[in-house]
DOLO-464750 format. One record per residue (C-alpha): residue number from 1; x, y, z; residue in three letters. Coordinates in steps of 0.001 Angstrom, whole numbers, plus 500000, padded with zeros to 6 digits. Layout:
N
REC, NUM, X, Y, Z, Ala
...
This chain:
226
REC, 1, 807887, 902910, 165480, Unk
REC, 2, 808135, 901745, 162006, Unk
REC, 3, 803536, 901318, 161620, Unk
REC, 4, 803579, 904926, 163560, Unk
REC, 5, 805966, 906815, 160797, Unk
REC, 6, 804283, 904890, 157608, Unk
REC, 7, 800753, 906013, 159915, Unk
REC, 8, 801606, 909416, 160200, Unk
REC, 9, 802319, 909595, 156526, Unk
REC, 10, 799182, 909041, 155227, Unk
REC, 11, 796988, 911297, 152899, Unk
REC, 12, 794738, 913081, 154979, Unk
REC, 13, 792793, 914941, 151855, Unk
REC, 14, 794742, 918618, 151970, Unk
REC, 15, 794749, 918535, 148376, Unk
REC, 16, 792241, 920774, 146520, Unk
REC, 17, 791910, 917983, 143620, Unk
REC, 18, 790353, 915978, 146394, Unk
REC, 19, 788035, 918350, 148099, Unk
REC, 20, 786978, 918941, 144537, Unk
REC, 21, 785906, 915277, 143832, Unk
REC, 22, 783986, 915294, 147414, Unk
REC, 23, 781922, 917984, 145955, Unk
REC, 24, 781083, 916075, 143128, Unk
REC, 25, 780324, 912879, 145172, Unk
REC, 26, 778286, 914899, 147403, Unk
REC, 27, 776036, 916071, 144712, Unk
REC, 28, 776337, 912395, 143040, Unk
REC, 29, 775186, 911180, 146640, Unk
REC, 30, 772346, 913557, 147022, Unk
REC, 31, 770681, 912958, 143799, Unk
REC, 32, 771016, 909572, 144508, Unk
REC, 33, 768791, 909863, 147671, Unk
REC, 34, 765846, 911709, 146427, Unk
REC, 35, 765615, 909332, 143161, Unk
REC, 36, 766084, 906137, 145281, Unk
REC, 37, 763908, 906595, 148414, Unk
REC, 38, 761136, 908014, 145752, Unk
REC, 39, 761412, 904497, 143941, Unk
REC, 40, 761746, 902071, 146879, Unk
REC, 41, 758784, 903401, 148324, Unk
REC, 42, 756876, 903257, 145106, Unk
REC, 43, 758240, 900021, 144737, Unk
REC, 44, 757604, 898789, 148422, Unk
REC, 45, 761320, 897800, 148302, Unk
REC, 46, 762875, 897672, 151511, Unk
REC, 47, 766098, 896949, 150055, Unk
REC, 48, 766208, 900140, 147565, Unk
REC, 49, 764883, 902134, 150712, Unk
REC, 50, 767828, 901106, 152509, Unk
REC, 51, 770392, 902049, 149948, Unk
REC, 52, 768811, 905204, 149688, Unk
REC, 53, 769508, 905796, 153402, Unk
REC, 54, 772706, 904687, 152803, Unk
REC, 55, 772607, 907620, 150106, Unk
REC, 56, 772138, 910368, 152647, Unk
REC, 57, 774328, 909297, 155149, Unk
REC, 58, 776927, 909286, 152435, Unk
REC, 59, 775865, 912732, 151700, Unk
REC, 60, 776152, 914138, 155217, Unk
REC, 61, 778983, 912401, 156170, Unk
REC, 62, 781321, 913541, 153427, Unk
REC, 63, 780260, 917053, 154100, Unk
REC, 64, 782066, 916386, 157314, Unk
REC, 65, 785126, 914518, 156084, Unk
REC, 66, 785065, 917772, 153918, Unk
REC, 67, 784704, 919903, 156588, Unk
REC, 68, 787471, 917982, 158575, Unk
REC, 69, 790020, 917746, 156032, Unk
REC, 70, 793157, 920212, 157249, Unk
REC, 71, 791716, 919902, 160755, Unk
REC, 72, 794259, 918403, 163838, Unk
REC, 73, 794199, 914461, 164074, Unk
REC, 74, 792000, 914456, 166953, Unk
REC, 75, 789459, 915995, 165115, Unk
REC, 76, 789456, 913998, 162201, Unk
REC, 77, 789456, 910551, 164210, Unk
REC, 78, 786540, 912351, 165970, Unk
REC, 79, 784716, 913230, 162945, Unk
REC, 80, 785763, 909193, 161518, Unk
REC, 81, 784852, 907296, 165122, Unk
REC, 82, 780758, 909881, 164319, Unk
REC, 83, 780873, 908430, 161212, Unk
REC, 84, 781535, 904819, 162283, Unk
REC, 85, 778315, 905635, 165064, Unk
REC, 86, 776181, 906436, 162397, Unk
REC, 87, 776923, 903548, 160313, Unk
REC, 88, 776001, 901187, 163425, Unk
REC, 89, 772823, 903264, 163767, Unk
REC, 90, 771780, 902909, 160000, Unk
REC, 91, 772905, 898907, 160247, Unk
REC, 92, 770403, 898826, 163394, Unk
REC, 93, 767297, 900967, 161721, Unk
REC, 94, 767511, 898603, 158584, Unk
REC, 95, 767821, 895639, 160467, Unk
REC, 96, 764721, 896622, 162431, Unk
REC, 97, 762647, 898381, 159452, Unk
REC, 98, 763426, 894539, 157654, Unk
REC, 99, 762218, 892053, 160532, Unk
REC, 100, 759269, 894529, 160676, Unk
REC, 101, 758349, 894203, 157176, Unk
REC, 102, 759023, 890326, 157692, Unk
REC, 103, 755594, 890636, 159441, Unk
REC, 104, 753746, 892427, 156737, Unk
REC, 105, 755188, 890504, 153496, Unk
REC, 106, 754748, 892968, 150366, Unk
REC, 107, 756316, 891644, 146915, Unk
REC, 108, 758065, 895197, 145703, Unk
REC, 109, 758143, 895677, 142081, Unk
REC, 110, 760709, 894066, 140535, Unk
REC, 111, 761327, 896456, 137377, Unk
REC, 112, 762036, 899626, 139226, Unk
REC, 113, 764565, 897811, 141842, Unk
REC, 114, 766444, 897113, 139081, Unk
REC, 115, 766122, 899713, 136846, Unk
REC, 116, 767042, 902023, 139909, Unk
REC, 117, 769572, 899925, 141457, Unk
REC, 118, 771507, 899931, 137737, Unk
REC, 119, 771261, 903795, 138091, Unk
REC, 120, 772467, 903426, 141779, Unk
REC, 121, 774936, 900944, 140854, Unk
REC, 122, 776591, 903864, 137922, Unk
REC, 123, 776481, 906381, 139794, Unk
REC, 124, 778966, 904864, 142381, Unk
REC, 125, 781163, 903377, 140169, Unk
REC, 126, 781773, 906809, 139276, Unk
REC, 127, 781924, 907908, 142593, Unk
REC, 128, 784681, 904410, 143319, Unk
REC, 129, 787045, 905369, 140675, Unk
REC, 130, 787082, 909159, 141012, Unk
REC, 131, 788281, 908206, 144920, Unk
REC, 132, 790648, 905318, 143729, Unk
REC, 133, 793482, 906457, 144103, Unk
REC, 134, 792777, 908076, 147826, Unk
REC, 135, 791473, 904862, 149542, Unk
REC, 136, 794535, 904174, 151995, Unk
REC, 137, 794503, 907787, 153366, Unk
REC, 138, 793125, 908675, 157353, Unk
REC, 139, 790871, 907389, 159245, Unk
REC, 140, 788383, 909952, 157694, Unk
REC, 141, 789581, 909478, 154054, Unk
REC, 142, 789291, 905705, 154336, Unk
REC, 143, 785234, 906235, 155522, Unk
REC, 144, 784535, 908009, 152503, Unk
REC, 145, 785901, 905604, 150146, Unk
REC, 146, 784562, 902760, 152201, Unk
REC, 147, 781081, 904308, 151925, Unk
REC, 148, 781344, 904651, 148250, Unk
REC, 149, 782746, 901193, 148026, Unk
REC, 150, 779898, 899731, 149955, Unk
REC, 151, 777107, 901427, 147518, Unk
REC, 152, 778688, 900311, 144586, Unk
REC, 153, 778312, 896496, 146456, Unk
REC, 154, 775040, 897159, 147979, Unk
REC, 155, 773449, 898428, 144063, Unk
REC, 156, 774685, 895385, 142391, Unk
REC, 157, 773350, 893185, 145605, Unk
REC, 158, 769925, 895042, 144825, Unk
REC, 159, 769781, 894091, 141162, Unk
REC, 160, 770685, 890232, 141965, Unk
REC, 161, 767298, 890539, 144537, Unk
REC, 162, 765438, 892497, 141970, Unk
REC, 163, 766049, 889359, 139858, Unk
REC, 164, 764775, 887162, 142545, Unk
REC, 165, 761821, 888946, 143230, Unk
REC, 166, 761214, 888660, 139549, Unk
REC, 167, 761935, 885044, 138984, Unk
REC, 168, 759974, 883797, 142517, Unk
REC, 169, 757440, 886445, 142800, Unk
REC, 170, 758266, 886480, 146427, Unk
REC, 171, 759155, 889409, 148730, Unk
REC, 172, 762315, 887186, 150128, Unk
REC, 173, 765190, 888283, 148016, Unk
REC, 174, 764741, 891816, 148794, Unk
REC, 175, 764490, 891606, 152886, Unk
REC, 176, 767227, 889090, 152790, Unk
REC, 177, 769267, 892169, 151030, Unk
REC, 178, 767990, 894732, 153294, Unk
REC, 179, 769728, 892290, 156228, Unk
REC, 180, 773143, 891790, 154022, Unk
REC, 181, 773417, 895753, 154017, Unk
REC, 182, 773158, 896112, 157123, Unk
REC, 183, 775722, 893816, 157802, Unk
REC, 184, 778391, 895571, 155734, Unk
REC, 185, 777391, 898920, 157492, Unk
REC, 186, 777941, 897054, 160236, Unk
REC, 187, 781228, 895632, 158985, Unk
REC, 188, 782564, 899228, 157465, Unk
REC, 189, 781708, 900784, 160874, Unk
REC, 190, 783846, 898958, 162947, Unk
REC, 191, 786847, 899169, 160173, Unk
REC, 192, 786416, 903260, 160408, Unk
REC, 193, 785835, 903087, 164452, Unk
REC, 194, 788555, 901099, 164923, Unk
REC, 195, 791147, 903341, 162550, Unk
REC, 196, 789783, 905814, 164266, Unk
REC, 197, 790015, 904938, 167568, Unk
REC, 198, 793887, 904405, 166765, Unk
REC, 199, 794590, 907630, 165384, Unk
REC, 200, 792915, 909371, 168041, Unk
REC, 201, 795479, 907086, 170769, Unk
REC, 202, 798129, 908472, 168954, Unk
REC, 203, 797044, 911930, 168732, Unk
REC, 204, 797230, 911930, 172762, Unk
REC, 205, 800366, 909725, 172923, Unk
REC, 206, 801770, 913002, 170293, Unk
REC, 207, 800302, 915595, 172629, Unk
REC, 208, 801576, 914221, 175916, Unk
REC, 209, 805235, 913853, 174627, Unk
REC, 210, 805094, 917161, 173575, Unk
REC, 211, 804217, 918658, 176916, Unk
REC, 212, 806908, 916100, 178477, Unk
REC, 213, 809005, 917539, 175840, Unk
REC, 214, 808141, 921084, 176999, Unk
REC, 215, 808758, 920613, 180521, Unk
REC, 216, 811911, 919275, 180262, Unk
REC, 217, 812951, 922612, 178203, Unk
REC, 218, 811629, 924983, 180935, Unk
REC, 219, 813197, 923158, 183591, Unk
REC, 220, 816629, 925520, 184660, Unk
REC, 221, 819963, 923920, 184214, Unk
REC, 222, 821857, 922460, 187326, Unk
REC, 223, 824839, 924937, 188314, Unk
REC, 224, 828102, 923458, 187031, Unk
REC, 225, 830490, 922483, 190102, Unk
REC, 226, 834252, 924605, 190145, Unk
């Protein structure tokens, strides 16, 4: 009873501080995308095309968490466990789009991974610390700073293989990325599913004791015996 109260307590994001700083993440997030996906494929990097994904899932999935915030639990687990989905699905696509490019073996440009992973790697640092102080909240709090936790990861990951494409002159370092992403997505989406998953157990466990609750009150009294 104890993990339920201490559960139950946590920040869901009603606080208009936070909303605010989702705004600014989103637009952080969105930017992000267009510059990033513009440079991988420029660069033929698979691994700064899959951050940029990572970008605009970001970006449409904290619309939702913003969207969600104030909603009933249900609905916020619901809107976590679609998050969590679309993590697996971006995990998968990269995974694929990687082995694929395994076939056709193009050395990206080293320069602009990491001069655009460095800009990646900023801008989510900023995104990290503004959201510091919310990351044990909800199921759908926790995805966004997960998310933003896992960019900041995946940029500096992206330098270290820009560096490797440098130093080897071999496409390698960046595919091998492109599969280590995917694996945190893959890792992050089971942490929010499984949250998730939890919260929305307890939302019916809440619901159907309240109906108990209910018909027990509407229920008329016994007569009392003379």
């Amino acid at each position: 009873m104890a993990g339920c109260c201490n559960h139950n307590a946590q920040f869901d994001g009603t606080s208009a501080r936070y909303r605010q700083i989702l705004w600014v993440i989103i637009a952080i997030n969105g930017l992000m995308f267009l510059v990033e996906m513009a440079a991988g494929i420029g660069a033929q990097s698979q691994a700064l095309q899959a951050d940029a994904l990572d970008f605009l899932g970001d970006t449409l999935t904290y619309g939702i968490s913003l969207w969600a915030i104030g909603k009933a639990l249900s609905v916020r687990a619901n809107v976590a466990i679609f998050k969590g989905v679309s993590l697996l699905l971006m995990a998968l696509w990269v995974m694929g789009s990687t082995l694929y490019r395994i076939l056709f073996l193009n050395s990206p440009d080293p320069y602009t991974m990491g001069g655009v992973a460095i800009a990646a790697f900023i801008a989510n640092v900023v995104s990290v610390l503004l959201l510091m102080r919310y990351k044990d909240g909800d199921a759908n709090v926790r995805s966004v700073w997960l998310c933003s936790r896992n960019d900041a990861i995946g940029n500096l990951v992206v330098v270290l293989a820009a560096s490797g494409v440098w130093a080897s002159g071999s496409p390698w370092p960046d595919l091998a990325v492109a599969l280590v992403l995917s694996l945190l997505f893959l890792s992050s989406s089971w942490q929010i599913m499984k949250l998730a998953m939890q919260e929305r157990r307890q939302s019916r466990e809440a619901a159907k004791s309240s109906t108990c609750q209910m018909t027990r009150n509407d229920e008329p009294e016994a007569p009392q015996e003379l």
